[in-house]
SEFIMI-538321 format. One record per residue (C-alpha): x, y, z; residue in one letter; residue number from 1; chain. Coordinates in steps of 0.25 Angstrom, whole numbers, plus 5000, padded with zeros to 4 digits. Each point is the difference from the previous one (the first is absolute). Example, Ala and Ser with C-alpha at 12.3 -4.5 7.8 and 13.67 -1.06 7.14 Angstrom:
PT, xx, yy, zz, aa, i, ch
PT, 5049, 4982, 5031, a, 1, A
PT, 5006, 5014, 4998, s, 2, A
END
This chain:
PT, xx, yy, zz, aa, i, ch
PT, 5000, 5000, 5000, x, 1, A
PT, 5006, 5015, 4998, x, 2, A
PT, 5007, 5006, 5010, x, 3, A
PT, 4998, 5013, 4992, x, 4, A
PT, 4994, 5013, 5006, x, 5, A
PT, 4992, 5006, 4989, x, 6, A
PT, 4987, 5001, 5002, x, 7, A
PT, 4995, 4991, 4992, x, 8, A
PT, 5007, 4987, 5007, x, 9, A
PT, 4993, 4989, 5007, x, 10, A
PT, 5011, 5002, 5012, x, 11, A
PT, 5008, 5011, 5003, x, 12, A
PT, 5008, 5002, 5012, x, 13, A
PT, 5007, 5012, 5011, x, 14, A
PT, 5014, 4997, 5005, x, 15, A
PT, 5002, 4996, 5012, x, 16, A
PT, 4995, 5011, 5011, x, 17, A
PT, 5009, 5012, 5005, x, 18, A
PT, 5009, 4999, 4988, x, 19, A
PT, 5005, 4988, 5004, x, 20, A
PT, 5008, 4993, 4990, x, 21, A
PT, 5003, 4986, 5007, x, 22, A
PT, 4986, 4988, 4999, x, 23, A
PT, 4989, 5002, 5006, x, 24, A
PT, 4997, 4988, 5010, x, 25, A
PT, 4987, 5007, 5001, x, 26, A
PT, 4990, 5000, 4985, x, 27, A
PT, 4987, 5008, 5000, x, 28, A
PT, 4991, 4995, 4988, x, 29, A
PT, 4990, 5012, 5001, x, 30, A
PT, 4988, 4999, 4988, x, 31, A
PT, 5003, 5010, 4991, x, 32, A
PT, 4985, 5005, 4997, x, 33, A
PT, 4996, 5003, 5014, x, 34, A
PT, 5011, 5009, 5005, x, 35, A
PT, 4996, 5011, 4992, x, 36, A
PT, 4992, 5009, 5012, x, 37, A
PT, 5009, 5008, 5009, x, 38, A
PT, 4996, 4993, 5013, x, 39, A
PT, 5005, 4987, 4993, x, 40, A
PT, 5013, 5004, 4998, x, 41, A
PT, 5002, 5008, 5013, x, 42, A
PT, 4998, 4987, 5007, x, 43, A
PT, 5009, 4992, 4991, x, 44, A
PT, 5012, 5009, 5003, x, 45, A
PT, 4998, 5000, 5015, x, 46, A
PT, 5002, 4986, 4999, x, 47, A
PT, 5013, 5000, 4991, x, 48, A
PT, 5005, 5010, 5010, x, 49, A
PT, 4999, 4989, 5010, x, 50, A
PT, 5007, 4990, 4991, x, 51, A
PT, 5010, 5012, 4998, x, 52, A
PT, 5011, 4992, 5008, x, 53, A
PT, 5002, 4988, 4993, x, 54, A
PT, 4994, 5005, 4987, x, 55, A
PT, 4987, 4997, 4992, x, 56, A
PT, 4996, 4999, 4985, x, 57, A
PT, 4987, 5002, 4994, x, 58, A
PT, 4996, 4992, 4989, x, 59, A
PT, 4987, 5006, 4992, x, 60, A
PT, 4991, 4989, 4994, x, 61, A
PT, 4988, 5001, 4992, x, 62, A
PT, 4989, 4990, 5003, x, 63, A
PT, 5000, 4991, 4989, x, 64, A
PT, 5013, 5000, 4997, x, 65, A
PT, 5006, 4986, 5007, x, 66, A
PT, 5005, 5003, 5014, x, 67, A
PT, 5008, 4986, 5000, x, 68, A
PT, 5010, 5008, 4993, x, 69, A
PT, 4998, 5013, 5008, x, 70, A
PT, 5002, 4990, 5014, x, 71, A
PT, 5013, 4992, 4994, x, 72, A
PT, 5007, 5013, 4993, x, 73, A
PT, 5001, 5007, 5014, x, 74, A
PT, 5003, 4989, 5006, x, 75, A
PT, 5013, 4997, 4991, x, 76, A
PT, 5002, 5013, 5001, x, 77, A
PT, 5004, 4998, 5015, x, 78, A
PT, 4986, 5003, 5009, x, 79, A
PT, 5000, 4990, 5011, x, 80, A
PT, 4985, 5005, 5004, x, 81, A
PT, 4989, 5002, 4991, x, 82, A
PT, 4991, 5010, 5003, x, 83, A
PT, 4986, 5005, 4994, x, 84, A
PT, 4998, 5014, 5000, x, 85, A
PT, 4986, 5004, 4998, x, 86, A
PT, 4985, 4992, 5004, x, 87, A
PT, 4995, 4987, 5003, x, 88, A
PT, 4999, 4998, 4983, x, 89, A
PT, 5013, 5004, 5000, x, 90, A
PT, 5005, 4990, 5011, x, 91, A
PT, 4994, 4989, 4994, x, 92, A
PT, 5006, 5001, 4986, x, 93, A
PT, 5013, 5001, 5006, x, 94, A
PT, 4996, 4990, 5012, x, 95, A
PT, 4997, 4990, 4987, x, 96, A
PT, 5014, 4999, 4995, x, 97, A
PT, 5007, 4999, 5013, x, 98, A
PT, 4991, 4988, 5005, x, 99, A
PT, 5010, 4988, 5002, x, 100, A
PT, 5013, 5008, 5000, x, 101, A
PT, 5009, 5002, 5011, x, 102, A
PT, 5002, 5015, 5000, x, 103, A
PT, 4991, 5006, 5009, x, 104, A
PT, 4988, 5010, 4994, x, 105, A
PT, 4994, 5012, 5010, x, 106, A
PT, 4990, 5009, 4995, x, 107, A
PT, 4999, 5015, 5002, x, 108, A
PT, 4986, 5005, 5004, x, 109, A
PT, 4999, 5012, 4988, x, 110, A
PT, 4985, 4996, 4994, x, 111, A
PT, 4985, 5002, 5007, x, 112, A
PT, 4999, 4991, 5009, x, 113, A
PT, 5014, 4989, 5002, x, 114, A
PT, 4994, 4991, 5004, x, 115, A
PT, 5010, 4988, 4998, x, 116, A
PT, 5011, 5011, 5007, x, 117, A
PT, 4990, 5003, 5011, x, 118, A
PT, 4996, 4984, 5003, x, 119, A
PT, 5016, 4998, 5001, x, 120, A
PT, 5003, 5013, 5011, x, 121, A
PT, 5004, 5010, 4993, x, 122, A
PT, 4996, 5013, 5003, x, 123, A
PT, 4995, 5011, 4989, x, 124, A
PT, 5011, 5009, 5001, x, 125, A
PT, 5009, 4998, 4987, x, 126, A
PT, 5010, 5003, 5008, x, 127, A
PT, 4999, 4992, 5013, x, 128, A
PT, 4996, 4989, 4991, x, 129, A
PT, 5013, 5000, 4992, x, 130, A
PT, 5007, 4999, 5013, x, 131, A
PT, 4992, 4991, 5006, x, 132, A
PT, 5003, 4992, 4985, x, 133, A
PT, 5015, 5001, 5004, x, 134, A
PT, 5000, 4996, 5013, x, 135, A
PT, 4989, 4986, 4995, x, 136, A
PT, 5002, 4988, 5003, x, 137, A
PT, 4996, 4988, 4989, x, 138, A
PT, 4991, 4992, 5002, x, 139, A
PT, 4992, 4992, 4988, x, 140, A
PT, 4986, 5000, 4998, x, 141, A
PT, 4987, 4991, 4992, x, 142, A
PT, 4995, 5009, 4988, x, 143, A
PT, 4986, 4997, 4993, x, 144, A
PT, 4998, 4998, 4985, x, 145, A
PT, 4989, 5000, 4992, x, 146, A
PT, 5002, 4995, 4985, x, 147, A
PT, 5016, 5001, 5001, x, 148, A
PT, 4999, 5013, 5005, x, 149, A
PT, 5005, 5004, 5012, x, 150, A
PT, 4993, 5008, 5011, x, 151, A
PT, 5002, 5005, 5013, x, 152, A
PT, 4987, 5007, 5006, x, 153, A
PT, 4989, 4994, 4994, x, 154, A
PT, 4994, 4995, 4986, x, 155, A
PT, 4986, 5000, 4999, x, 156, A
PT, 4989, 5000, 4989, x, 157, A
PT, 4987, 5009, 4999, x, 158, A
PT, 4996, 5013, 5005, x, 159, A
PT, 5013, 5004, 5007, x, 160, A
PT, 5008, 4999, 4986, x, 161, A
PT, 4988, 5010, 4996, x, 162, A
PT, 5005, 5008, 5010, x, 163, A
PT, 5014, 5002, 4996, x, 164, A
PT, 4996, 5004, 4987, x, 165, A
PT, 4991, 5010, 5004, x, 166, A
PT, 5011, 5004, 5010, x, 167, A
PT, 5010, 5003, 4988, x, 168, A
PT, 4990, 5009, 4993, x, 169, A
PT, 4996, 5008, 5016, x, 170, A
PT, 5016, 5000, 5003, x, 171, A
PT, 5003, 5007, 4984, x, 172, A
PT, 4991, 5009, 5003, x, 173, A
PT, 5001, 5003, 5014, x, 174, A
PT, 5012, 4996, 5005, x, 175, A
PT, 5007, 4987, 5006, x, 176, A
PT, 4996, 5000, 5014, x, 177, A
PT, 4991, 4992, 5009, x, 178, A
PT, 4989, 5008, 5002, x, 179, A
PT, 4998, 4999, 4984, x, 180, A
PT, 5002, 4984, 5001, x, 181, A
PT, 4989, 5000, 5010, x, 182, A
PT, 4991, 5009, 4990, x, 183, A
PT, 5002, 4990, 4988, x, 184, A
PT, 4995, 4988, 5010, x, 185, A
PT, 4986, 5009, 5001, x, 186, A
PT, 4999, 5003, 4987, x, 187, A
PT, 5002, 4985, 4996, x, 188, A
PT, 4991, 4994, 5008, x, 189, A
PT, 4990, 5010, 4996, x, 190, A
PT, 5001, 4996, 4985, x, 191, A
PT, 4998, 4985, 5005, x, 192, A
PT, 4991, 4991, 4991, x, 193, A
PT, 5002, 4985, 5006, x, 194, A
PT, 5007, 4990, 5005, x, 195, A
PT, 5010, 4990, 4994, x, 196, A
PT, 4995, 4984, 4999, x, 197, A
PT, 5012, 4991, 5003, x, 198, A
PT, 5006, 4988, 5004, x, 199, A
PT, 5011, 4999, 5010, x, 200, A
PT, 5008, 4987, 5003, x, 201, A
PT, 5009, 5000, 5012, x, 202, A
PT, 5012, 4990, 5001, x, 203, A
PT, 4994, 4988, 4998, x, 204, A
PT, 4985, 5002, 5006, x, 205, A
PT, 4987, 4999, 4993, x, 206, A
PT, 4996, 5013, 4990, x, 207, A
PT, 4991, 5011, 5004, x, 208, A
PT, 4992, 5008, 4992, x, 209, A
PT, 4997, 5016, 5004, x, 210, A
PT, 4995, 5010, 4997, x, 211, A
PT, 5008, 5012, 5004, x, 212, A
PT, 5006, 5016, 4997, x, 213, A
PT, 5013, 4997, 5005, x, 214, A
PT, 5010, 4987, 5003, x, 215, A
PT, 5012, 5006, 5007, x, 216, A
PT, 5010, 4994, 5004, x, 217, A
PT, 5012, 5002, 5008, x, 218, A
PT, 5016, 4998, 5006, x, 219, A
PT, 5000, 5013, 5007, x, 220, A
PT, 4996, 4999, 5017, x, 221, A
PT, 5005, 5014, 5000, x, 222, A
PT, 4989, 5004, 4989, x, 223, A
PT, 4990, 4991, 5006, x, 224, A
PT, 5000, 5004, 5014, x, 225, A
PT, 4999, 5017, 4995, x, 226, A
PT, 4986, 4995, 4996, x, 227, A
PT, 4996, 4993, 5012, x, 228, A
PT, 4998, 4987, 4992, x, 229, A
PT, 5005, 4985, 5005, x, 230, A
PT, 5013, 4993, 4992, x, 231, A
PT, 5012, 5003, 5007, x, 232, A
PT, 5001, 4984, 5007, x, 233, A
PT, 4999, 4996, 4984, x, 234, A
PT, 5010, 5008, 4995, x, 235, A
PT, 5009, 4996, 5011, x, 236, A
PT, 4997, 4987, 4996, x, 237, A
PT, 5004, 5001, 4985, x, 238, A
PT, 4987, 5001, 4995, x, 239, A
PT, 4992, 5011, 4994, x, 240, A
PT, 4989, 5007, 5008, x, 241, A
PT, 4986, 4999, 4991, x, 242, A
PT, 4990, 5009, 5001, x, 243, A
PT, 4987, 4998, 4990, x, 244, A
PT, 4990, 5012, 5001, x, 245, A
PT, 4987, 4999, 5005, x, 246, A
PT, 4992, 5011, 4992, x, 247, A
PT, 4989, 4999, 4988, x, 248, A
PT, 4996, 5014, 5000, x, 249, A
PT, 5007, 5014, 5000, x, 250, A
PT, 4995, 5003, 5014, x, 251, A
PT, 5006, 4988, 5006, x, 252, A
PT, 5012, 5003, 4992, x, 253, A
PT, 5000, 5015, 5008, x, 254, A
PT, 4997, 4993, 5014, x, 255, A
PT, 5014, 4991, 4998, x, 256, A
PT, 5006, 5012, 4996, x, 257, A
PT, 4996, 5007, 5013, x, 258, A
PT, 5003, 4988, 5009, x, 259, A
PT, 5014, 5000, 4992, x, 260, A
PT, 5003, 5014, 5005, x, 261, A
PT, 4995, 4999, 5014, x, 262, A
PT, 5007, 4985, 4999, x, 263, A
PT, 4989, 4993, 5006, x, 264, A
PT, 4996, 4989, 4987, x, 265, A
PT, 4997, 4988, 5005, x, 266, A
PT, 5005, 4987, 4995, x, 267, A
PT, 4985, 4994, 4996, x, 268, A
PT, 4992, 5011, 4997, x, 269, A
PT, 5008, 5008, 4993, x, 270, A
PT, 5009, 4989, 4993, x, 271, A
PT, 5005, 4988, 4999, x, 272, A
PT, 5012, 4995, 5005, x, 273, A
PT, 5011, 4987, 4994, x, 274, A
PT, 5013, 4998, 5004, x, 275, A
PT, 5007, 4991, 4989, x, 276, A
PT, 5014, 4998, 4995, x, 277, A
PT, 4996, 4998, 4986, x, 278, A
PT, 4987, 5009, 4993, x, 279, A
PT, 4994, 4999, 4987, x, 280, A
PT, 4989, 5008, 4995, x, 281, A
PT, 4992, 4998, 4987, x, 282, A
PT, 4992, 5013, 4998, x, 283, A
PT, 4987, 4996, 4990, x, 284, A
PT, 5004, 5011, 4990, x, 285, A
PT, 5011, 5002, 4988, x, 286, A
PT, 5009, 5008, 5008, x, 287, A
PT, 5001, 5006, 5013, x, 288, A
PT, 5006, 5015, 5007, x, 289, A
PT, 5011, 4993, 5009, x, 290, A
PT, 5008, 5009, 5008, x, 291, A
PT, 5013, 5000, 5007, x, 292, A
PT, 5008, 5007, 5011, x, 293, A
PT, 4993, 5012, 4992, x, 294, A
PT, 5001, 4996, 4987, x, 295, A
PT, 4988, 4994, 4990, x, 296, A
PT, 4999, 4992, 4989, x, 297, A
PT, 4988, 4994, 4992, x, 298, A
PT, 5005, 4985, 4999, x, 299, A
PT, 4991, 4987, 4996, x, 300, A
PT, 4996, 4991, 5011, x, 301, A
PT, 5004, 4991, 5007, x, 302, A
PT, 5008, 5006, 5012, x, 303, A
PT, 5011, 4991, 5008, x, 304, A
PT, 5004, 5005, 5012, x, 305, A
PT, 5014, 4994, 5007, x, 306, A
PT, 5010, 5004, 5008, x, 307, A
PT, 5015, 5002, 4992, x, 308, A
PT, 5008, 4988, 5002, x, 309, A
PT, 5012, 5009, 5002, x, 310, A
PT, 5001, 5009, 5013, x, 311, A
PT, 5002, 5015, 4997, x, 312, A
PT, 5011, 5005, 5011, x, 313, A
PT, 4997, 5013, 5004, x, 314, A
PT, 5007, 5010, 5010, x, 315, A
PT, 4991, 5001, 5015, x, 316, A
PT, 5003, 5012, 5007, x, 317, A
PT, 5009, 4999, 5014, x, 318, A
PT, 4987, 5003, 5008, x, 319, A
PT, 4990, 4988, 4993, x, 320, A
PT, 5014, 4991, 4998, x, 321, A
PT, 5000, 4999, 5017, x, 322, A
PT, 4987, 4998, 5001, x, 323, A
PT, 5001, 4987, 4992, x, 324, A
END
């Protein structure tokens, strides 16, 4: 892939930081298209401050363009850590070419809500998170997968991947902040028409047929627990956390909504819950909205769900390393 700067490249890349002329132990693969507003880039160099020391390089991809290529160049150009600088899309593009390699990944918290940063400990701050990233300890971790591709969050099929696409359009014209995320959730269950009709099999147990806006499901206890909702033992279990939602009209749609914010859904009544190792889920349509860590594709059915058979070792911070 080319190294070059021009604008035009798949990959371009900033020396090491402060001037310095040595390797970088430390890269920074930063997604090219979303470090174009002033707050972004502010918190991306109080960051490479903090990496001033022992240097850092910054390594500008484009999504689409293969980070495979982006991961290996930095790391035969030296770095010893691997670090994603942007949000949890970001993380888990770069997260899905360091699973089963031995140099550790950490993500910086730069996107809307860093989920997957957050879940491990670290704080907000670009800056204390880039020192809590040099002061990590590894440790490896189980990542999800949902049709070969990797995911650290959630994946999940229905109305929630109709929110991130009426979130694109509320943060181009608004802005990227979490008030406007929480806007595009209203609007979207405002416009909705019905729910989904499929079919889930988990692991080796009998199918089930539902009828359902939304089949979530999730590797983050972090994320799980912000919403009040249960999971966390499966996770920590090396399973996934499933939740199938419980609502055939608009209103019941907005009553989960507000037992969501004020975290009182109730396992039941509001969804269903599954706690399997292996998931799959045949949507009775042509093709589906899936969504990942933030991203959305629309993909025909069937859905298989699994954990990586490689681990993906990641940097804990000092605090949440002693507490283990």
């Amino acid at each position: 892939m080319s190294s070059s700067g021009s604008s035009n490249a798949p990959v371009s890349f900033a020396g090491p930081a402060l001037g310095l002329r040595r390797p970088s132990p430390v890269a920074i693969i930063a997604n090219r298209n979303s470090g174009t507003n002033e707050r972004d880039l502010h918190a991306l160099d109080r960051a490479i401050q903090v990496f001033g020391a022992k240097g850092a390089r910054i390594y500008r991809w484009v999504p689409g363009c293969n980070i495979e290529d982006v991961v290996q160049r930095a790391i035969d150009d030296g770095a010893r850590t691997i670090i994603s600088g942007g949000g949890d899309g970001t993380a888990m593009a770069v997260a899905g070419a360091m699973v089963g390699r031995d140099c550790p990944f950490a993500a910086l918290p730069l996107g809307t809500f860093n989920f997957f940063s957050r879940g491990l400990g670290f704080p907000e701050d670009p800056a204390e998170a880039a020192q809590a990233v040099l002061d990590g300890k590894p440790s490896t971790i189980r990542v999800g997968m949902v049709n070969g591709q990797v995911f650290l969050n959630n994946a999940s099929i229905g109305i929630y991947p109709a929110i991130l696409k009426q979130r694109e359009q509320v943060y181009a014209r608004y802005g990227r902040r979490r008030a406007m995320a929480m806007w595009s959730v209203a609007r979207t269950f405002w416009r909705f028409q019905r729910p989904m009709r499929l079919t889930l099999t988990a692991d080796d147990g009998e199918p089930i047929t539902r009828r359902t806006p939304l089949v979530f499901v999730s590797r983050s206890a972090y994320q799980l627990d912000r919403l009040g909702l249960k999971g966390g033992d499966a996770i920590a279990d090396d399973a996934f956390a499933v939740l199938i939602g419980r609502a055939e009209t608009r209103l019941d749609l907005f009553r989960i909504a507000l037992r969501l914010v004020t975290q009182t859904a109730q396992e039941g009544r509001d969804y269903e819950f599954l706690a399997p190792k292996e998931l799959t889920v045949d949507v009775h349509r042509r093709r589906s909205l899936l969504a990942y860590d933030g991203e959305k594709k629309r993909v025909p059915s069937p859905f298989h769900f699994r954990l990586a058979e490689k681990p993906l070792t990641v940097l804990i911070p000092p605090e949440r390393s002693a507490a283990a």
